[in-house]
C-alpha positions in Angstrom: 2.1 16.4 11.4 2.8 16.6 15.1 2.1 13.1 17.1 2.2 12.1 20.7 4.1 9.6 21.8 1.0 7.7 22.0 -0.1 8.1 18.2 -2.8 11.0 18.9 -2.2 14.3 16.9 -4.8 16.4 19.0 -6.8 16.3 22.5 -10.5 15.1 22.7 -11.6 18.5 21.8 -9.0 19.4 19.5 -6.1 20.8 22.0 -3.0 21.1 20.4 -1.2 23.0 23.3 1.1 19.9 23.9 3.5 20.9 20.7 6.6 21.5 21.0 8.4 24.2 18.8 11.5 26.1 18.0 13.5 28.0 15.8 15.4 25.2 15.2 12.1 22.9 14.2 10.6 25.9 12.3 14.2 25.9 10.0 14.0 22.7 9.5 9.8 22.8 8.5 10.9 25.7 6.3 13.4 23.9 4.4 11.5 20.6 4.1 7.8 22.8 2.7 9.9 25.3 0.1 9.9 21.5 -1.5 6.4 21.4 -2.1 4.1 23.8 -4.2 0.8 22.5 -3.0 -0.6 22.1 0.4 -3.5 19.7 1.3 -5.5 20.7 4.3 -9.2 19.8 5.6 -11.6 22.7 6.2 -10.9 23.4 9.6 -6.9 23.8 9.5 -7.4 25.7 6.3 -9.6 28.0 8.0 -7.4 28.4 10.6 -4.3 29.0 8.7 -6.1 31.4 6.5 -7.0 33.6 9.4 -3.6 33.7 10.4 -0.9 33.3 7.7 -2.1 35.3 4.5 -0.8 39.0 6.7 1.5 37.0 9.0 4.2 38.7 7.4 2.8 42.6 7.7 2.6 42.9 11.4 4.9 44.6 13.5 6.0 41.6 15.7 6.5 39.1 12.8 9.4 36.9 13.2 11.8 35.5 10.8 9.5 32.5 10.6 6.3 34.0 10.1 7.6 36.8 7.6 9.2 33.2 5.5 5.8 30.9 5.7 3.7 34.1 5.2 5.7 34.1 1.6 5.2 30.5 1.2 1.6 30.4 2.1 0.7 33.4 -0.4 2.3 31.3 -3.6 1.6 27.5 -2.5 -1.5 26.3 -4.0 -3.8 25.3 -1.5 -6.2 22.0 -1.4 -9.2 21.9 0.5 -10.9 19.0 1.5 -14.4 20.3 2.5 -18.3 19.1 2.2 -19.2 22.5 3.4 -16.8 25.2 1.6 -18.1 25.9 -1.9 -16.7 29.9 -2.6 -15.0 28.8 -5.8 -13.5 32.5 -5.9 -10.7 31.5 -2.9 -7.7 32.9 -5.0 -5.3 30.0 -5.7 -7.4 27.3 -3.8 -8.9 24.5 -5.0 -12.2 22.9 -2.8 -12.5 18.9 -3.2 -15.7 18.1 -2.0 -16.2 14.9 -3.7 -14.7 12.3 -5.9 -11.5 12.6 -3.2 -9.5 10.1 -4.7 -9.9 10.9 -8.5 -9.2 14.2 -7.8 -6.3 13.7 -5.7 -4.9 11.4 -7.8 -5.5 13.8 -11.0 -3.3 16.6 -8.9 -0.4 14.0 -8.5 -0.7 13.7 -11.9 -0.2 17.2 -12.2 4.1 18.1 -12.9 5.1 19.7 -9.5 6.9 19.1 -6.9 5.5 17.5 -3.2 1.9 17.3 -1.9 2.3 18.3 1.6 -0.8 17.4 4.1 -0.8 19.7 7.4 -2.7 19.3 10.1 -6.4 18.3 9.5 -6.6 14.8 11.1 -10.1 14.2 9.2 -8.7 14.9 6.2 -6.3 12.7 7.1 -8.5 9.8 7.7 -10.2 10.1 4.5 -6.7 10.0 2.4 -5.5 7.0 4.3 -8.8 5.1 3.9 -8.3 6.0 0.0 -4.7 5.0 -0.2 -3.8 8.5 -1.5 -1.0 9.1 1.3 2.2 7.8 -0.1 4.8 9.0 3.1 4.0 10.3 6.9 6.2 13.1 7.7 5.5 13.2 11.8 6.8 15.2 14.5 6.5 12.9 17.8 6.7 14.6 20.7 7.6 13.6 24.2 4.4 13.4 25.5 1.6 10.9 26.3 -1.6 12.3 26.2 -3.5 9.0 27.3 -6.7 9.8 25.1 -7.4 12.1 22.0 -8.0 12.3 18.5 -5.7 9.5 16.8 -3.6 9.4 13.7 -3.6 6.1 13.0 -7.4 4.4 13.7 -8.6 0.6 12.4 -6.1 0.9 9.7 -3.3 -1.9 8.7 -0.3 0.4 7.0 3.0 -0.7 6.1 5.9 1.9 6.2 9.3 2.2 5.6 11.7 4.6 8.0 13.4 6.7 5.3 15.1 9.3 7.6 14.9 10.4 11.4 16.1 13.4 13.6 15.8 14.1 17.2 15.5 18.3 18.0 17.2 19.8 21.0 13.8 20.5 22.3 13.1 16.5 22.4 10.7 16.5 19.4 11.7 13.6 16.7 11.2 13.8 13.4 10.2 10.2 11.7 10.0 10.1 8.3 8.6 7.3 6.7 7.3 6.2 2.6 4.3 4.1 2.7 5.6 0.3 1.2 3.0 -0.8 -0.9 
């Protein structure tokens, strides 16, 4: 998830124009999400990717990073977390819309491989309050936006810095596993 320096992963009404990123960020993201076979995302980020990523790879203009996540988005399973959504015929998409944490906890039951939460800072909330999160993969960038929507809100979480990298384009990626 992208961050400002400041801990807020979007402006007041949801601007996101602030991110910064590059080829060299989008290898890297490609790399790290080939690990995981199942993305989590709240309603609005899914609808958002879903209007974008599913053909990504079929227009004319589609670069070497939208061809590779168009691939990866057609064959990840996808998690939505929605009160709203109900279409149960979304092909290979599951809709959560209650019971959050025994169903999230029955899919990381499930064998597999990583669990990987983009975007969706409601979503978000609702996993932390739960527990469910078990690592923050952030992208901090070198801004402060001085007010927005926050990551981290009225919560007490203690982490552990597992590995970090600093991008040419001054983005830093913090990786941390939440230390229960």
């Amino acid at each position: 998830m992208h961050i400002s320096l400041d801990g807020f992963v979007a402006g007041l009404n949801g601007e996101m124009d602030w991110i910064k990123v590059d080829e060299e960020i989008f290898d890297f993201v490609g790399k790290r999400i080939s690990e995981g076979d199942t993305a989590l995302y709240g309603r609005v980020t899914y609808e958002m990717m879903e209007n974008y990523w599913p053909t990504a790879a079929d227009k004319p203009t589609a670069s070497r990073h939208d061809i590779e996540h168009s691939k990866w988005y057609n064959k990840v399973h996808k998690v939505v977390l929605s009160n709203t959504m109900k279409d149960p015929g979304l092909a290979n998409t599951t809709i959560i819309s209650d019971n959050l944490s025994d169903s999230i906890n029955e899919i990381k039951q499930q064998p597999g491989n990583d669990i990987l939460l983009f975007g969706s800072p409601t979503a978000t909330h609702s996993l932390i309050q739960l527990n469910l999160i078990d690592g923050y993969w952030l992208f901090v960038n070198p801004i402060i936006l001085g007010q927005g929507i926050p990551l981290f809100a009225d919560i007490k979480e203690k982490l552990k810095l597992l590995t970090t990298r600093p991008f040419t384009c001054g983005v830093t990626e913090l990786n941390y596993s939440v230390d229960r």
